[in-house]
Structures are given as structure tokens and as C-alpha cells.
N, C-alpha and C positions, 0 to 999 in steps of 0.2 A: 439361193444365198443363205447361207447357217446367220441364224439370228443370235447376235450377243444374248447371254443370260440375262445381264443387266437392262436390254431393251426390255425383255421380257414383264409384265405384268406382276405385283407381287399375286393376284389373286390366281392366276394361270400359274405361279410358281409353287404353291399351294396345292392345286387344284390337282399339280401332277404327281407331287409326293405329300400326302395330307398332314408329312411328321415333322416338316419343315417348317410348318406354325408355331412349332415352340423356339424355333431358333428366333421368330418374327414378335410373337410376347415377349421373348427375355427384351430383344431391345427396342421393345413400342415402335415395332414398325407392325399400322396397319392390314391387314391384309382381308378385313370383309370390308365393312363399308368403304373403305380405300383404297378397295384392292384391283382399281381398274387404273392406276397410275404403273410406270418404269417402275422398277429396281432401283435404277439410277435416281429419280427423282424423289424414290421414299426416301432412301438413304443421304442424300442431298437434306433433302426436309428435317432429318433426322442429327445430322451433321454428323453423318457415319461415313468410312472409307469402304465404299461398294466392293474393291477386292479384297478386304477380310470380310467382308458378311458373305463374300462368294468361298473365301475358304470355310467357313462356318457352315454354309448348308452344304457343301459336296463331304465333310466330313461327318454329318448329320447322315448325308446320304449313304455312305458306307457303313451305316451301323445301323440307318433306321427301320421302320416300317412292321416289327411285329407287330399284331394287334391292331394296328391303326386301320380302321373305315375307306376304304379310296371309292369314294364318294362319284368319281369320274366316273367307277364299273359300273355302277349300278344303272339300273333300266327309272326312269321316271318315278313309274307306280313304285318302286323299292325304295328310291332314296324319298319320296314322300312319306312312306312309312316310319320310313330311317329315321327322321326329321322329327315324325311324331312322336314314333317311340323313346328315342333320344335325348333330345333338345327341350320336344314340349312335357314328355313324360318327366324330367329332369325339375323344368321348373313349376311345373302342376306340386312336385313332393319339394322342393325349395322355398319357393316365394311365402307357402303360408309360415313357414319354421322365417325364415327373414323377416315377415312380417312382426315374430313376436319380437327376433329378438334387436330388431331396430327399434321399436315402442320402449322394449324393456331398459335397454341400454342410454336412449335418450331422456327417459324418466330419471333414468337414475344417476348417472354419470352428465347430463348436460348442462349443469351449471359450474363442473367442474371443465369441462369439454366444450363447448357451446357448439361446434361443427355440427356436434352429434343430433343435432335438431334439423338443421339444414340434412344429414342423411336421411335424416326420415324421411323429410317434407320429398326428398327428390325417390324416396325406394317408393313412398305412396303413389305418385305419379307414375312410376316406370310400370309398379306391378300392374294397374289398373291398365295400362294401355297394352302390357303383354299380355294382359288374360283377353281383353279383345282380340288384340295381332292374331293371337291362337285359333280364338273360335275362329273367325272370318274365315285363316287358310282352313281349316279343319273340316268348316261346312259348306264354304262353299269353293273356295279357290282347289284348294288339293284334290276334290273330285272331280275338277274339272280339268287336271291336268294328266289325273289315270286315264281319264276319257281319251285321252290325245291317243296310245297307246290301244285303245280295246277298237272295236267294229261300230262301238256308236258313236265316236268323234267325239270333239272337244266343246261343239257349240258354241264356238266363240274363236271372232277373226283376229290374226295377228296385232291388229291396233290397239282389240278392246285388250287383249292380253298385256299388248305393253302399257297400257294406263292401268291396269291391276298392278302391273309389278312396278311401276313409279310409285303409286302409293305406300305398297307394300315397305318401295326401301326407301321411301322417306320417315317410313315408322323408321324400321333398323336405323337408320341417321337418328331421329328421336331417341332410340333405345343407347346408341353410341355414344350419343351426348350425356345421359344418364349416367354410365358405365364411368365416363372419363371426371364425370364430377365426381362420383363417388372416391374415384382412387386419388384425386386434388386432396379430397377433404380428410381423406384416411390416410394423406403422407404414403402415397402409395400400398398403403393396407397396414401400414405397421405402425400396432398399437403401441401408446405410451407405456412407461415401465412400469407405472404403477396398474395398469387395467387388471380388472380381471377376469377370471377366466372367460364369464360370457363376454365381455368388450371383445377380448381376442378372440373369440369363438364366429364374432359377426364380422371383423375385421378379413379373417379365413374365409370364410365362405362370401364374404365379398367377393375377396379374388376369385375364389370357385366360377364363381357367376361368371365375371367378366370373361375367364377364360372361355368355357361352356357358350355363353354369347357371342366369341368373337368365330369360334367354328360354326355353330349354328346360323349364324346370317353368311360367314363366308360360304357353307353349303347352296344356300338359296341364292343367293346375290349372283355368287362367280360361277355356280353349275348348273343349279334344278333351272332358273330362271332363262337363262341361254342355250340349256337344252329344249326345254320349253319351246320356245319362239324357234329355234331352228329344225323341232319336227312339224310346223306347222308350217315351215319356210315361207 
């Protein structure tokens, strides 16, 4: 029996054309840390009509896909790299430039602004716990899932694997919640008319981030993680 679209998963819906994630940020529909819900049910959540976001992705789909990662192909050991290279390489060269110009921006603009204190207090907390989230897959989880893949095994039974990966995506939940205060607090990123340049500058690469974060956990969440467990059956 052909499965409606709309039954379908937003992070499976994602997972099969990776370009359909911008149709899902334009309208804050979920699709990593939420992407194990219906179609029907985001868009429900969303208080959207399910058969215009279905004509929105099949027209998405008739033009998309240069360039875009399908994260699906790749063999474990690759999209771990993918991931590194990517995601964490991305916010290894990010977080310290965010770093300054959240301090800088809240110094200087937050008695005119006052939010801008509250973005720090929450970019402080996000950064520190992504430079953890990092190392941990980096040193010890990610080599242990190339291993699935090579002659020397993974060393570790599906149980212990699926309690790695609850923690893992109870961080991404930590990191989401992060994400979603930041864009409350920045009016959706868009800076007042009088900001300047740097305000608007940290406001941008806000969004940068959040974008970059919502594919990087939906990589691990909806793919690396379920490929995982199901070579280890």
C-alpha cells in the first residue's frame, strides 16, 4: 500500500531530497529535532494547509538538488566525516567570531536593547556545550561508528549505542531550544533600523547558525543515528 506523503515523517521527507529543508525553515517547520513526527502533524502544529506545503516541496523538487549533500548515499564512515568536516568544521571557525560579536554588541547596544544581554547569557551556554557535543562525537562516539563498517567491529551492543544516541539528542533538544530563543529574542533575526553594521552582522549570522544547525542534527538524528543501529541490527 503507497504511503500518503503527508503520513510520511518530516525528517524521512528531508532525508530523501536534502533541498527540501529550505522549504521546512522558510515555514518553521521542524525537521531535525522534530523530525520524527507526520507531515500532517507538523503542519497541523504549524497551522499550515498540508496540500500547499505538498505543492511547495514537489515544486522545490522539480528544480532542486544541485549541489546539495544526500546525506542518505553516503556509507557511515563518510557522512561522519561529512558531519566533521561540515557542521563541526563550520562552527569550530563560527562560534569564536559569535563569541566576540555577542560580548561586543551586548556591551554596547544593551541598554538600549536589553534582549541583547539575554543573547549572550544563552550564545555562552550553547557554545560551551557544542564545543563539548563536538569533542565527545569526535573522540569517542564517531570512531566508534566507522568501526561498525571496518573488520574490527563496533565494540559496543545495540542498547549501549541507543543510550549514546539519547544523550546525544537530548543535547541537539538543548541546542534547539537555544536556537529558538535566540530567533524569539532577535524578532526572528531582524535587526532594528537604527543597528549597526555589527548588530546586523550578529543578527545574520544568527540565522547562519540556526540554519547550519537544523541540517547538522537532522544529519545525525534522522540518518547517521538509524543507519547506525540498523547495521548493527
Amino acid at each position: 500500500m503507497t504511503v500518503s506523503p503527508i503520513e510520511v515523517t518530516v525528517g524521512e521527507l528531508v532525508r530523501a531530497v536534502p533541498a527540501r529543508a529550505r522549504v521546512f525553515e522558510k515555514l518553521r517547520i521542524d525537521y531535525c529535532c522534530g523530525g520524527k513526527i507526520p507531515l500532517a502533524e507538523a503542519c497541523r502544529d504549524r497551522g499550515l494547509d498540508p496540500a500547499t506545503v505538498l505543492v511547495m516541496l514537489e515544486a522545490l523538487d522539480e528544480a532542486a538538488g544541485a549541489g546539495a549533500v544526500d546525506a542518505d548515499a553516503l556509507s557511515i564512515a563518510a557522512l561522519c566525516d561529512h558531519i566533521e568536516t561540515t557542521h563541526h568544521g563550520y562552527l569550530r571557525q563560527e562560534l569564536p567570531r559569535l563569541d566576540f560579536l555577542t560580548r561586543k554588541v551586548a556591551a554596547v547596544h544593551g541598554a538600549d536593547e536589553s534582549r541583547l544581554l539575554e543573547v549572550r547569557e544563552v550564545f555562552e551556554g550553547f557554545s560551551g556545550e557544542m564545543v563539548h557535543h563536538m569533542h565527545e562525537e569526535e573522540q569517542v562516539v564517531f570512531p566508534r561508528l566507522r568501526a561498525i563498517e571496518s573488520d574490527e567491529g563496533a565494540g559496543v551492543t545495540p542498547d549501549e549505542l541507543r543510550g549514546i544516541f539519547v544523550q546525544l539528542e537530548a543535547e541537539h533538544d538543548g541546542a534547539g531550544d537555544a536556537l529558538a530563543r535566540f530567533r524569539e529574542l532577535t524578532d526572528g533575526f531582524t535587526p532594528p533600523d537604527w543597528a549597526c553594521n555589527t548588530f546586523r552582522a550578529l543578527y545574520d549570522s544568527l540565522g547562519q547558525l540556526e540554519s547550519d544547525m537544523h541540517q547538522h542534527v537532522h544529519k545525525e538524528n534522522n540518518v547517521l543515528f538509524p543507519r547506525a543501529l540498523a547495521a548493527l541490527g
